[in-house]
N, C-alpha and C positions, 0 to 999 in steps of 0.2 A: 411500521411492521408491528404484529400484535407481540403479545410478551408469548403467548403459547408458542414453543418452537418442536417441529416436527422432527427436528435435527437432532441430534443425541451431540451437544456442544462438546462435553467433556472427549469424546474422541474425535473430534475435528485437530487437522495438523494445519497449520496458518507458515508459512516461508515470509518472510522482512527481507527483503535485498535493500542496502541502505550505503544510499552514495557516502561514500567519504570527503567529499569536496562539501564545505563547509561543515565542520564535524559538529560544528556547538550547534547547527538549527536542525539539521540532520537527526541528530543523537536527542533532541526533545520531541522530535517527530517520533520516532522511536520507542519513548517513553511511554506518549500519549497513548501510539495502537497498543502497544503493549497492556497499559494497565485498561484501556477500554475492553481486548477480549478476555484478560483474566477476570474480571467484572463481568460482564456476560457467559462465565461458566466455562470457558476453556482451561484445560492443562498450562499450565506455565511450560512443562515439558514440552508440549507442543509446539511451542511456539518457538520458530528457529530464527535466528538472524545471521545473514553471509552479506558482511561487508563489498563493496564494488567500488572502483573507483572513483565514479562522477554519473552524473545523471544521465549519461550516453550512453553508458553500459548496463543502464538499467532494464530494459528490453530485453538485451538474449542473456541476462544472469536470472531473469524469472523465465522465462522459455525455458533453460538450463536445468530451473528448479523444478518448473513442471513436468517436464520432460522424464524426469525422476519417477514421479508418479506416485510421492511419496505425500504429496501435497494436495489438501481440498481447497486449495487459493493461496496470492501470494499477493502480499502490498509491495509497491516499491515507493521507496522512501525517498526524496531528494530536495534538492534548494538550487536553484539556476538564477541567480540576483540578476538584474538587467546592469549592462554594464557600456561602455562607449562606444563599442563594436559592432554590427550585426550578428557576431557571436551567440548573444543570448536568445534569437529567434529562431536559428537553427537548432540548436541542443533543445530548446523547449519544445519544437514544433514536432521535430524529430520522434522526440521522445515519448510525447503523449500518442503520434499515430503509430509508435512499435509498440506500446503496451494497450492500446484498443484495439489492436489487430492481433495481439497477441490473447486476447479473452474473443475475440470474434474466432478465430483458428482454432482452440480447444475447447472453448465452452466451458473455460474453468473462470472462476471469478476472480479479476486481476483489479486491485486498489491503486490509485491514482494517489499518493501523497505527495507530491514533485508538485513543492511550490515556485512558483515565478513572479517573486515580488519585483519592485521598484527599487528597492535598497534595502540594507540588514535592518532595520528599525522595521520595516512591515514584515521581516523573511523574521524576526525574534517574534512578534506578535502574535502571526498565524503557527506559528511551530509552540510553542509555551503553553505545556501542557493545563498551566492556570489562566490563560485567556483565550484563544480561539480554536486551540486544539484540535489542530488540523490532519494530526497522526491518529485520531479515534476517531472523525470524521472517516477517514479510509478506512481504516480496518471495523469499523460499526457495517460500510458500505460492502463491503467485502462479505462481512458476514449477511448481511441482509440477503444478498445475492446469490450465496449458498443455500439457506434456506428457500429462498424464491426459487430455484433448481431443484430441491425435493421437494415442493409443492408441484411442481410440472406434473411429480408422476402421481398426482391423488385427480389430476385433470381430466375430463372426459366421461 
């Protein structure tokens, strides 16, 4: 994406829905969109965060948050460790097709930060806003896709 932004950042409102199940990889995912769209020129006031309980819920608490209207996009934030069960393929599978269907239904740009490692040593690495910073990966994307939406209308 170029650095020239069409989008006037400082008034964009950014929603975080941020699972509570696992709070330490969660909470650095957190960190990272956060200080990624303060660094790109947004409000800190803007930027809201509503806790949800687990990665399941993260689908209709940003539908929730959109629905509001109060919102130019919304990351959701999560960690789904694989674990002994088939448990972990459901909640992940789950999860990623209610929040792409959920930016396919409104045409609002909805960020994917719902890691789904192998164990907490990959789920701390990807989330650790000092090495793979996986929380400004989405919210960079987020933003990207906002912009990419008012460029629609310089089209044609």
């Amino acid at each position: 994406m170029s650095t020239e932004s069409s989008v006037n950042r400082q008034g964009l409102r950014i929603a975080m829905a941020v699972a509570q199940f696992n709070p330490r990889i969660t909470g650095m995912l957190e960190q990272g969109a956060r200080a990624a769209l303060v660094e790109a020129g947004l409000q800190s006031a803007h930027l809201e965060t509503f806790p949800v309980p687990g990665a399941w819920e993260l689908p209709l608490a940003c539908r929730q948050l959109l629905d509001t209207g109060r919102y130019d996009g919304v990351i959701a934030l999560g960690a789904v460790v694989r674990g002994e069960t088939a448990h972990f393929e459901f909640i992940s599978g789950e999860c990623a097709r209610g929040l792409m269907q959920l930016g396919l239904d409104t045409g609002t740009p909805v960020g994917f930060g719902v890691l789904t490692p192998e164990n907490g040593e990959q789920a701390e690495e990807r989330a650790d806003p000092t090495r793979k910073d996986k929380g400004r990966e989405a919210a960079m994307a987020v933003l990207d896709m906002i912009e990419f939406k008012a460029g629609l209308a310089n089209v044609g």
